[in-house]
N, CA, C and O atoms as a GROMACS GRO file, in nm:
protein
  500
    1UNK      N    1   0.083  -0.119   0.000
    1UNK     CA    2   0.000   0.000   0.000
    1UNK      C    3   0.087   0.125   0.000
    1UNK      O    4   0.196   0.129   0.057
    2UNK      N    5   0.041   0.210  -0.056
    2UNK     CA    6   0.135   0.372  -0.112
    2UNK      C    7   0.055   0.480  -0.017
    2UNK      O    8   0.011   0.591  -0.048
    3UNK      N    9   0.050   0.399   0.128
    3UNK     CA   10  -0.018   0.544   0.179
    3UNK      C   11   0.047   0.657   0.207
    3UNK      O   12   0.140   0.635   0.284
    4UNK      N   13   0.034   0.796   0.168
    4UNK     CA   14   0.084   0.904   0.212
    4UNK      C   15   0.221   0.906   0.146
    4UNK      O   16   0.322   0.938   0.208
    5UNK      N   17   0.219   0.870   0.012
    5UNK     CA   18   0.310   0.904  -0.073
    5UNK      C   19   0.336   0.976  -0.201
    5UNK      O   20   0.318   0.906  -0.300
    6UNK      N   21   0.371   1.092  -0.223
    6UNK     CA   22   0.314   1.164  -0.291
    6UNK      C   23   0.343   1.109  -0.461
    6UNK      O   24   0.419   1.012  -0.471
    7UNK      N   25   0.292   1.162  -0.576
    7UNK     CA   26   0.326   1.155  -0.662
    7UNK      C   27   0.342   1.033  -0.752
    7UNK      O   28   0.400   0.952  -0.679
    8UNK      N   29   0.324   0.979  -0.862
    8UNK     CA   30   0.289   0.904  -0.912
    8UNK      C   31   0.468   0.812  -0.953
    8UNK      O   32   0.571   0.867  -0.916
    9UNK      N   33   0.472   0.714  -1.009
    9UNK     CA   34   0.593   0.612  -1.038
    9UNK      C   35   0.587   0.604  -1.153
    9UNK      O   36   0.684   0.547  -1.202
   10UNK      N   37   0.495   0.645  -1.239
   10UNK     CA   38   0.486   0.614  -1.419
   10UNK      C   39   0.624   0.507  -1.477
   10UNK      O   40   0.705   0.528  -1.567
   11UNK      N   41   0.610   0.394  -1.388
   11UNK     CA   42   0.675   0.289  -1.386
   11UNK      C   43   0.817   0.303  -1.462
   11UNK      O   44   0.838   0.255  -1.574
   12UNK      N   45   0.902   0.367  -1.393
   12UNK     CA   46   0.981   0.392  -1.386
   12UNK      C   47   1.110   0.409  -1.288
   12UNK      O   48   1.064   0.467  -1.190
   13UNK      N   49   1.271   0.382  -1.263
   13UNK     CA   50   1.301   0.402  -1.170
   13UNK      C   51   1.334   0.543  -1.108
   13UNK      O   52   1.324   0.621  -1.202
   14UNK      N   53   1.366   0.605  -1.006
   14UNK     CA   54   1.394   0.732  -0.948
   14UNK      C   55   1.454   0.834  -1.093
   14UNK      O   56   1.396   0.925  -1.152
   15UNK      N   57   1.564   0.784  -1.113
   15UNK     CA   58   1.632   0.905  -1.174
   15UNK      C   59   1.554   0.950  -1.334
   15UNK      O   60   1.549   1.061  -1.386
   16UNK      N   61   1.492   0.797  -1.391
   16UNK     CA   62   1.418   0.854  -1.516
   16UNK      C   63   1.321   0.927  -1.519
   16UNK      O   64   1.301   1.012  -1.605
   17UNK      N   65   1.225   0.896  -1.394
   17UNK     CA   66   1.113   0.921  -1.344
   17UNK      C   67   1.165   1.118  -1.350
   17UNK      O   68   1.122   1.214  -1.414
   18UNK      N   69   1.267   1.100  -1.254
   18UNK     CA   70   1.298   1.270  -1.301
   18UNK      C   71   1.336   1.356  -1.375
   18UNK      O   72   1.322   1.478  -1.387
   19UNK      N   73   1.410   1.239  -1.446
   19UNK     CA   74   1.453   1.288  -1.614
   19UNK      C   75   1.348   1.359  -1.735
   19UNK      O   76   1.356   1.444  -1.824
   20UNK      N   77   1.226   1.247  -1.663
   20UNK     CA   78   1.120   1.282  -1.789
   20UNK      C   79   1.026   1.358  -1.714
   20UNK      O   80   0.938   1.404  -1.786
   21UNK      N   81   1.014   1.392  -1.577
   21UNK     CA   82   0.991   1.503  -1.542
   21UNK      C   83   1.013   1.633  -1.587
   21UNK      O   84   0.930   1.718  -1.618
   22UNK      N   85   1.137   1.640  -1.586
   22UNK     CA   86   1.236   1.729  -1.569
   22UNK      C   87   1.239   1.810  -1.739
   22UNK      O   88   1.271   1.928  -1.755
   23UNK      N   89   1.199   1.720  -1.845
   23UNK     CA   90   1.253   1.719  -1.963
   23UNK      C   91   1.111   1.780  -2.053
   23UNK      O   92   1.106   1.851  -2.153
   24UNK      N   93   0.988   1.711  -1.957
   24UNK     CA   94   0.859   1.755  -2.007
   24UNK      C   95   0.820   1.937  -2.005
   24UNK      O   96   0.783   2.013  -2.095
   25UNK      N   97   0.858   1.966  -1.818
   25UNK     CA   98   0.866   2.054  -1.810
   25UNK      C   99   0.948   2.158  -1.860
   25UNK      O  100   0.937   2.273  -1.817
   26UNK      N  101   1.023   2.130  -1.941
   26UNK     CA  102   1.124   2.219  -1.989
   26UNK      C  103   1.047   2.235  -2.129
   26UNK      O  104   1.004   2.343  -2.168
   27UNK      N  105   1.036   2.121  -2.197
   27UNK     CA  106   0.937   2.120  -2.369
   27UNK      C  107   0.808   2.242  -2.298
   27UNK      O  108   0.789   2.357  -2.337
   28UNK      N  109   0.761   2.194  -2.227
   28UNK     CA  110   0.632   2.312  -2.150
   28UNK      C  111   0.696   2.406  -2.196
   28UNK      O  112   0.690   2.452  -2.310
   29UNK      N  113   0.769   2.442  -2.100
   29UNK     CA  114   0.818   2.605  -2.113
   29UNK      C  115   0.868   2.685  -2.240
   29UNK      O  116   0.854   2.795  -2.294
   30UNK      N  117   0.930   2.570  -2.258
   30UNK     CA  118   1.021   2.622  -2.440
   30UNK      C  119   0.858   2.667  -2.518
   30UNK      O  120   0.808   2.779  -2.522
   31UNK      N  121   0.793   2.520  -2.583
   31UNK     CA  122   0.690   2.545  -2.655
   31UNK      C  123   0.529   2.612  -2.628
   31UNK      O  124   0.448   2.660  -2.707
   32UNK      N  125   0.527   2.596  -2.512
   32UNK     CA  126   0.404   2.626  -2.426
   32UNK      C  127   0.258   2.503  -2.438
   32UNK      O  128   0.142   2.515  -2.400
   33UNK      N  129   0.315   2.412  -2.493
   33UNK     CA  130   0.184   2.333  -2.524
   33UNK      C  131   0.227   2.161  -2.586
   33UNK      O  132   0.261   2.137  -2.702
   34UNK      N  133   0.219   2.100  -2.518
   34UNK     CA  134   0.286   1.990  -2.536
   34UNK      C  135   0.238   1.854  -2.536
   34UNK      O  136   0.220   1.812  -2.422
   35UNK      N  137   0.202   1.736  -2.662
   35UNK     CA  138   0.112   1.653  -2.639
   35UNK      C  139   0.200   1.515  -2.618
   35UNK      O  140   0.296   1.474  -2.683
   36UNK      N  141   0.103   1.434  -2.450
   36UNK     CA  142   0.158   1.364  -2.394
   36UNK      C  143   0.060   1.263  -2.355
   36UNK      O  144  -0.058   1.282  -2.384
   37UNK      N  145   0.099   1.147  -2.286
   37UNK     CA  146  -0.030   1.104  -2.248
   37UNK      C  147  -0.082   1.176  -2.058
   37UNK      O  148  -0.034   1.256  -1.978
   38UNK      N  149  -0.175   1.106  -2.066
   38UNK     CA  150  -0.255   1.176  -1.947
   38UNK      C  151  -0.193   1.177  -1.795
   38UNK      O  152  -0.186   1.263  -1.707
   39UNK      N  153  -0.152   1.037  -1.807
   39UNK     CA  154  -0.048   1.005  -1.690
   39UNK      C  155   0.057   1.103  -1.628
   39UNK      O  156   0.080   1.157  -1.520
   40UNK      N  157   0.128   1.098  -1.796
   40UNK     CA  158   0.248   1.212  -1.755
   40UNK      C  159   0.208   1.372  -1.719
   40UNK      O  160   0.235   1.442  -1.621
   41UNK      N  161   0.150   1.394  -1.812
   41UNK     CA  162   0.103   1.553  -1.738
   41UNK      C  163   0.013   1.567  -1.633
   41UNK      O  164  -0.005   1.683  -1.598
   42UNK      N  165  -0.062   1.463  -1.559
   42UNK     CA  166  -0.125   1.447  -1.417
   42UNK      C  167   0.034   1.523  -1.333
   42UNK      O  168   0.045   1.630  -1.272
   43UNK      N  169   0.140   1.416  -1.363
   43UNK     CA  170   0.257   1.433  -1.252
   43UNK      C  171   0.360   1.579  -1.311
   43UNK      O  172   0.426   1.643  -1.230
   44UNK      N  173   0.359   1.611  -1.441
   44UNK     CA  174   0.378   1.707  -1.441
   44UNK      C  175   0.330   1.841  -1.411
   44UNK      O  176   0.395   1.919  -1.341
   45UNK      N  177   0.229   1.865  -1.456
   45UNK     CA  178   0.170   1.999  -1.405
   45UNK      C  179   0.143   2.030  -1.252
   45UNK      O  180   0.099   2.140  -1.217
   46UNK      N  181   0.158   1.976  -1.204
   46UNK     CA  182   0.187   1.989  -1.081
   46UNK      C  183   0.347   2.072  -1.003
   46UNK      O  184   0.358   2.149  -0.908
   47UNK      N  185   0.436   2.020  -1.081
   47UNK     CA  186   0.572   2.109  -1.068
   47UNK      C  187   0.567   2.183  -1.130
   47UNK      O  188   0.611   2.288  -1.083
   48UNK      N  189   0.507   2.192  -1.295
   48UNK     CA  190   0.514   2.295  -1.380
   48UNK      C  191   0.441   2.437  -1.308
   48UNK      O  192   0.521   2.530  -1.294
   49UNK      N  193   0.326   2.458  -1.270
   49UNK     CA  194   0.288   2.576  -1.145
   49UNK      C  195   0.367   2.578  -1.054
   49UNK      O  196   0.400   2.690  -1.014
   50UNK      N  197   0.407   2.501  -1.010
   50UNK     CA  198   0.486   2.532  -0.893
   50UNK      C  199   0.620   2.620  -0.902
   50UNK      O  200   0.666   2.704  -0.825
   51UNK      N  201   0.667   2.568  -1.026
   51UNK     CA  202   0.765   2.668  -1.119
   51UNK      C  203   0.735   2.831  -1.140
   51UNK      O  204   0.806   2.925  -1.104
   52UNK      N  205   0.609   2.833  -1.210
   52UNK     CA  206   0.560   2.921  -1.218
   52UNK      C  207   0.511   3.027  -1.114
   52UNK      O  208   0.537   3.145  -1.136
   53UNK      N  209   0.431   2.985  -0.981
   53UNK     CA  210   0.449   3.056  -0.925
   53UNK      C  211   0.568   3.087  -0.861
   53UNK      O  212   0.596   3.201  -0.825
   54UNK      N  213   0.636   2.995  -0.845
   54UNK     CA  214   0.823   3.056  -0.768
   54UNK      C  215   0.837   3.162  -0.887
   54UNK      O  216   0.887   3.257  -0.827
   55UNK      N  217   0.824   3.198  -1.005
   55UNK     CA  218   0.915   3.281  -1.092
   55UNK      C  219   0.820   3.395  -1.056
   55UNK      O  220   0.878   3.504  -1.055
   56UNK      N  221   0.686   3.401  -1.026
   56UNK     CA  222   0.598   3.490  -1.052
   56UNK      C  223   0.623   3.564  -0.933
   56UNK      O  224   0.644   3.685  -0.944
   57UNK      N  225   0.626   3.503  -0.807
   57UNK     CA  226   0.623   3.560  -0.687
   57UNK      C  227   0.771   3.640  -0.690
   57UNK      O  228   0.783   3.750  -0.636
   58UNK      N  229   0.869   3.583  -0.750
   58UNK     CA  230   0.976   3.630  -0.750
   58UNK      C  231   0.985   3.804  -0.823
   58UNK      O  232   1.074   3.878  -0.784
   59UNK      N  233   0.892   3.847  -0.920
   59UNK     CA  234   0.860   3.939  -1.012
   59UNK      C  235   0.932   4.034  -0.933
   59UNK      O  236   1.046   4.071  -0.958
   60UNK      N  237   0.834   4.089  -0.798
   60UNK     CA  238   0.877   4.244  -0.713
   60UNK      C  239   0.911   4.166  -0.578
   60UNK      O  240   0.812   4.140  -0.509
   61UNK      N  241   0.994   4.136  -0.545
   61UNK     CA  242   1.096   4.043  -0.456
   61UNK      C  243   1.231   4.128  -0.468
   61UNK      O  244   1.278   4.187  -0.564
   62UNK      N  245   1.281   4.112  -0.324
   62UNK     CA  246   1.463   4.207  -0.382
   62UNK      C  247   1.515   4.151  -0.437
   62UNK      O  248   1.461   4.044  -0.466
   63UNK      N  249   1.655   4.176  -0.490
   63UNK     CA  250   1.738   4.115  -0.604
   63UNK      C  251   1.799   3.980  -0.499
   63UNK      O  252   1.828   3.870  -0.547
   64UNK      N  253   1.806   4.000  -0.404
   64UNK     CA  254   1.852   3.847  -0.295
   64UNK      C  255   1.739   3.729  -0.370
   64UNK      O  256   1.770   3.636  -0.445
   65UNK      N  257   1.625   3.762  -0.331
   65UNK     CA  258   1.516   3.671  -0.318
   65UNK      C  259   1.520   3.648  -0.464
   65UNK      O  260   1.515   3.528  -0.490
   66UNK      N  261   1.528   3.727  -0.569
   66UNK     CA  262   1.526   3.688  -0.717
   66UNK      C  263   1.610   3.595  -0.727
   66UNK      O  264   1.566   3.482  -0.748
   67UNK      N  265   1.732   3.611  -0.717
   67UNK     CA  266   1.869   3.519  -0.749
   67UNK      C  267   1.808   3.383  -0.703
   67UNK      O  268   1.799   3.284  -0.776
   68UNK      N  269   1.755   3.393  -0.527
   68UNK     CA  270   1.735   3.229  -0.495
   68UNK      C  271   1.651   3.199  -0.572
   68UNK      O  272   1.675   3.101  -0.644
   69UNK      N  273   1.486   3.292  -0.591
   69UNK     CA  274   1.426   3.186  -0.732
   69UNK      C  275   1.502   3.128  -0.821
   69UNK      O  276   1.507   3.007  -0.844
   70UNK      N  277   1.559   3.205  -0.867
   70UNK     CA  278   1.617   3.201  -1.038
   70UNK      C  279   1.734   3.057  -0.981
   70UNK      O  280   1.732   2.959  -1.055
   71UNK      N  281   1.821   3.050  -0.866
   71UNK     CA  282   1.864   2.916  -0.825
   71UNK      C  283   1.776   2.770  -0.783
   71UNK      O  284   1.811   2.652  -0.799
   72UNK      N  285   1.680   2.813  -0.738
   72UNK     CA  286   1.584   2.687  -0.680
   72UNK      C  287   1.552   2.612  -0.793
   72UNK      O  288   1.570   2.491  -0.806
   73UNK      N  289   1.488   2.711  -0.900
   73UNK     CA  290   1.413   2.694  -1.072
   73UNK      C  291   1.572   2.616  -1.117
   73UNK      O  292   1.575   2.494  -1.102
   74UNK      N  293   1.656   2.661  -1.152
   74UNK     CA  294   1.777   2.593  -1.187
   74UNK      C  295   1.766   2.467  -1.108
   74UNK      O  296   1.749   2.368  -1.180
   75UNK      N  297   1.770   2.444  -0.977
   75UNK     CA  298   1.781   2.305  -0.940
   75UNK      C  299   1.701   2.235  -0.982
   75UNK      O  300   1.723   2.114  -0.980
   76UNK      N  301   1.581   2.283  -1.036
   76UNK     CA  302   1.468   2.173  -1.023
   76UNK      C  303   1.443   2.127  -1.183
   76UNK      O  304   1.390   2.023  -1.222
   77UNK      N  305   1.502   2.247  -1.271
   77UNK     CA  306   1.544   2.185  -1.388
   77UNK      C  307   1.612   2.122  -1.444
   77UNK      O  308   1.594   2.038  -1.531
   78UNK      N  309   1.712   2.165  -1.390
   78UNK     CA  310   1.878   2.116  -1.425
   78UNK      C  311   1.923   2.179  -1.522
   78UNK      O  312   1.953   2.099  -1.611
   79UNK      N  313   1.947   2.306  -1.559
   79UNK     CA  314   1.990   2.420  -1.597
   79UNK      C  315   1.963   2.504  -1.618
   79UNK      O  316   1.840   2.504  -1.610
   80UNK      N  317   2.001   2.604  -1.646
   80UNK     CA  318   1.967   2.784  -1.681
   80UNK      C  319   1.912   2.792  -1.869
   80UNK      O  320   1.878   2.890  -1.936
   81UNK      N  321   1.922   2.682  -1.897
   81UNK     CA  322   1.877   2.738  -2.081
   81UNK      C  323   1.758   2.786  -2.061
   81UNK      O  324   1.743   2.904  -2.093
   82UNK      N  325   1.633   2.709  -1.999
   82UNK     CA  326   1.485   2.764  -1.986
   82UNK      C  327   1.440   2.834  -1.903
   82UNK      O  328   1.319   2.852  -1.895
   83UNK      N  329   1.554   2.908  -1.796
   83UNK     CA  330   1.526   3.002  -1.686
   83UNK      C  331   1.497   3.194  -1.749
   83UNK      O  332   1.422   3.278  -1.700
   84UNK      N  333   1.571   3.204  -1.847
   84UNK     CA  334   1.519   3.362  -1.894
   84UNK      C  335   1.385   3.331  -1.996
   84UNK      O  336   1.335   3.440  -2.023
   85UNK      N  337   1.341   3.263  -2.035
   85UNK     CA  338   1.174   3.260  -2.076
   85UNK      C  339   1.086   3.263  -1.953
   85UNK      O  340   1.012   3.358  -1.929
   86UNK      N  341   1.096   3.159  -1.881
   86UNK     CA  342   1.061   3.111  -1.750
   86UNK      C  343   0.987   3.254  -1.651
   86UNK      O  344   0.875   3.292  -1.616
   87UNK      N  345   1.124   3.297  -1.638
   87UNK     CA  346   1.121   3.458  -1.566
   87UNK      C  347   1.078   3.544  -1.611
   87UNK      O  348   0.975   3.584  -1.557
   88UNK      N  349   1.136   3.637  -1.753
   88UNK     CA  350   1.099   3.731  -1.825
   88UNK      C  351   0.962   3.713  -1.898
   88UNK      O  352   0.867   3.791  -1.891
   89UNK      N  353   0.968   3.592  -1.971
   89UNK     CA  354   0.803   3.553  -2.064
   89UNK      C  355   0.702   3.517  -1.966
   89UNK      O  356   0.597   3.580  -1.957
   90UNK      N  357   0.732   3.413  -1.887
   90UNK     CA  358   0.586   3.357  -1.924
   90UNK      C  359   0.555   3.375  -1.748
   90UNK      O  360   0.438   3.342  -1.724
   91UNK      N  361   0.636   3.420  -1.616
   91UNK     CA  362   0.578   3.463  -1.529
   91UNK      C  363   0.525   3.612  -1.532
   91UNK      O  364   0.455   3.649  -1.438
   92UNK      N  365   0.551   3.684  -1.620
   92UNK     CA  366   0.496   3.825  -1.593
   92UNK      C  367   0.365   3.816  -1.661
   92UNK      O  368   0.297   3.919  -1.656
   93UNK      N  369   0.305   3.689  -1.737
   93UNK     CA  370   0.192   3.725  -1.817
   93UNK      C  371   0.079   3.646  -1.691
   93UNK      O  372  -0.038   3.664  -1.725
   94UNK      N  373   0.090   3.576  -1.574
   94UNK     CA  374   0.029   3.511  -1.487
   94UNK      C  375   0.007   3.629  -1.306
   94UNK      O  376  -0.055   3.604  -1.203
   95UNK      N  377   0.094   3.751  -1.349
   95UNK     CA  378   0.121   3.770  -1.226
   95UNK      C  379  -0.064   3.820  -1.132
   95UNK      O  380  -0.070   3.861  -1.016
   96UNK      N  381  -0.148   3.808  -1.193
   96UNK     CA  382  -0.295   3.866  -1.170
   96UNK      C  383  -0.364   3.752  -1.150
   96UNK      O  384  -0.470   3.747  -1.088
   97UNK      N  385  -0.304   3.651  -1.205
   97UNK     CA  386  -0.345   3.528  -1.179
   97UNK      C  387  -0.293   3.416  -1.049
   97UNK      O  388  -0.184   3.364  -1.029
   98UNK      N  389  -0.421   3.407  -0.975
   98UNK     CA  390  -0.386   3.313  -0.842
   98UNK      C  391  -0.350   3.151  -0.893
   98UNK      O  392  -0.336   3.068  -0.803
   99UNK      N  393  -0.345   3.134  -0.945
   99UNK     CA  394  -0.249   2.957  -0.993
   99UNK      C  395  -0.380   2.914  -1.128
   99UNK      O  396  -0.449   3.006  -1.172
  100UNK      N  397  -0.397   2.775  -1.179
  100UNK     CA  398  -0.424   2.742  -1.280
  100UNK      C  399  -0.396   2.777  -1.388
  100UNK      O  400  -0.481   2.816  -1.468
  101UNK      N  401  -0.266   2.771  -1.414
  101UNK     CA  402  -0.170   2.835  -1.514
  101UNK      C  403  -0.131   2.731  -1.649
  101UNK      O  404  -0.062   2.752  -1.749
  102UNK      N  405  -0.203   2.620  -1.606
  102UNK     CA  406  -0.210   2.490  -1.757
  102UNK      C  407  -0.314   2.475  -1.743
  102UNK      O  408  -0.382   2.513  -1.648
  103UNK      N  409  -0.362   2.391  -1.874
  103UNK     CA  410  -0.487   2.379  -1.894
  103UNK      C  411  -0.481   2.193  -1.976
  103UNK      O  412  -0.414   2.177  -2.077
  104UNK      N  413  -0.534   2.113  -1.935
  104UNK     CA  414  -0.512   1.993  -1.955
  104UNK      C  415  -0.691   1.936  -2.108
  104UNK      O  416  -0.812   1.939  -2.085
  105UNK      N  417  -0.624   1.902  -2.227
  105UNK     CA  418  -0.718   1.909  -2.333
  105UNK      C  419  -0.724   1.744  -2.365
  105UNK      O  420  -0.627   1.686  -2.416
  106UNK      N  421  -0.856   1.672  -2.327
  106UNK     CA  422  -0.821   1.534  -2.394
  106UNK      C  423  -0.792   1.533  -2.574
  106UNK      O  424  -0.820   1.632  -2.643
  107UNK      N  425  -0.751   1.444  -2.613
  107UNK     CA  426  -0.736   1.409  -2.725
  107UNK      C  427  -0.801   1.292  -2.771
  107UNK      O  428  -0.877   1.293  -2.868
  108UNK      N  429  -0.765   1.164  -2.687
  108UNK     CA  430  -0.848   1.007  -2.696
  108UNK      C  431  -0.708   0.943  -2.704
  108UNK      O  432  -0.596   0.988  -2.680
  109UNK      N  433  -0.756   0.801  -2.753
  109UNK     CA  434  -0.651   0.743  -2.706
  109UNK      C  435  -0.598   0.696  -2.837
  109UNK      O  436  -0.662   0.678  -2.940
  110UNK      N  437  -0.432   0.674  -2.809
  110UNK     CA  438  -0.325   0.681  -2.906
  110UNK      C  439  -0.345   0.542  -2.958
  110UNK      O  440  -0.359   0.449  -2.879
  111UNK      N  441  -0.347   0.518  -3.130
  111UNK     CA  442  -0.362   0.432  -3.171
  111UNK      C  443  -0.288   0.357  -3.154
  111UNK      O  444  -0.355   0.257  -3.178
  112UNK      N  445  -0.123   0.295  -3.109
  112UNK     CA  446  -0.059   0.244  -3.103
  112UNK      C  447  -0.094   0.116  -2.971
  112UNK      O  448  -0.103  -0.007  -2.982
  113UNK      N  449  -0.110   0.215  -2.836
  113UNK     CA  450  -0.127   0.089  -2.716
  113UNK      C  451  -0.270   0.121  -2.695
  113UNK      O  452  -0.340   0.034  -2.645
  114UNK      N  453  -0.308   0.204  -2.719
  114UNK     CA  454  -0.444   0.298  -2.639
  114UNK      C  455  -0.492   0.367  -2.508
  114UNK      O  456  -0.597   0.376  -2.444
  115UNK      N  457  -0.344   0.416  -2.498
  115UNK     CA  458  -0.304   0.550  -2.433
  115UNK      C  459  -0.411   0.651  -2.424
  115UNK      O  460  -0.458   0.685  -2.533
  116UNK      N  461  -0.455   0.701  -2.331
  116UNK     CA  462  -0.496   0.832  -2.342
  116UNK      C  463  -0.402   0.957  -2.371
  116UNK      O  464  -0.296   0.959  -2.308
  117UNK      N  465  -0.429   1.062  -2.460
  117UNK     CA  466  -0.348   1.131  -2.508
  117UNK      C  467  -0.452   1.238  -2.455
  117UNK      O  468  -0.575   1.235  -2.460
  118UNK      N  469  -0.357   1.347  -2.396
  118UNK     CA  470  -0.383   1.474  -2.348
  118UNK      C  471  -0.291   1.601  -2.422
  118UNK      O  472  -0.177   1.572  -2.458
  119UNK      N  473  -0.344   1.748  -2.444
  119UNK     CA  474  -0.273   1.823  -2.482
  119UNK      C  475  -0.258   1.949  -2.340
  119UNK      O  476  -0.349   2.024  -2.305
  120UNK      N  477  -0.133   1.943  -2.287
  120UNK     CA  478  -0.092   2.020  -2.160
  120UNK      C  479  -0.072   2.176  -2.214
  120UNK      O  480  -0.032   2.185  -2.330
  121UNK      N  481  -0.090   2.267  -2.161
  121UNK     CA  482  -0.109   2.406  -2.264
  121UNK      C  483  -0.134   2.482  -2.125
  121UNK      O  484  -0.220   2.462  -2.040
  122UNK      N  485  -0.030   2.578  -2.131
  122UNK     CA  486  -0.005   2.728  -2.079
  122UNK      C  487  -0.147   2.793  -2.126
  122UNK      O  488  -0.199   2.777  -2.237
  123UNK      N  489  -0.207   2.882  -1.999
  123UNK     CA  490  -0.376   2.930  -2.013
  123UNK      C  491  -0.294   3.067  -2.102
  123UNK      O  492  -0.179   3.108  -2.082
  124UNK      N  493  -0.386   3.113  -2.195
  124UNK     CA  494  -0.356   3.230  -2.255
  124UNK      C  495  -0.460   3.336  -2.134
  124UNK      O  496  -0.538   3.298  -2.046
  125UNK      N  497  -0.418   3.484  -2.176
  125UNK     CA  498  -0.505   3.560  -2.084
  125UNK      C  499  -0.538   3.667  -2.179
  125UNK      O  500  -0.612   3.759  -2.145
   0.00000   0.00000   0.00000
């Protein structure tokens, strides 16, 4: 039993599990809209806001508190390539907005296994 454990295993071990975490959320950010199955963006969008508000809250924060966003966001990505969109783009267009910052679109299921396929997508305003 998985009581009181957060977050899903998308049968995988630890480090891939964060790899393709890690790798989804970054395609998010780069493209803003990204089609996956349902599974994976359940466990993604969940960090992906969480991202988002760290960059957002960070907006009018002193330059101390900016830097640690802009470091935390680095850790949790695993580098700085998607941190100046991140910051400059796409938290200043949410800052009026209290969270629900993706928007999850079925598609049906993928002809291959019969997957549910979802389209994960940044809310326009």
């Amino acid at each position: 039993m998985r009581h009181q454990i957060a977050g899903k295993r998308l049968n995988r071990t630890t480090g891939a599990r964060n790899a393709l975490r890690r790798n989804l959320i970054k395609q998010l950010f780069e493209h803003e809209r990204i089609k996956t199955t349902k599974a994976k963006a359940a466990a993604v969008r969940v960090d992906a806001e969480k991202l988002i508000t760290l960059a957002r809250n960070s907006i009018e924060a002193e330059d101390s508190k900016k830097v640690h966003a802009r470091r935390l966001a680095a850790a949790r990505l695993g580098g700085n390539a998607i941190l100046p969109k991140l910051f400059d783009d796409i938290a200043p267009r949410f800052v009026n907005r209290n969270g629900g910052y993706t928007r999850v679109l079925k598609l049906g299921p993928r002809k291959g296994d019969g997957a549910e396929m979802v389209l994960l997508e940044l809310v326009e305003e």
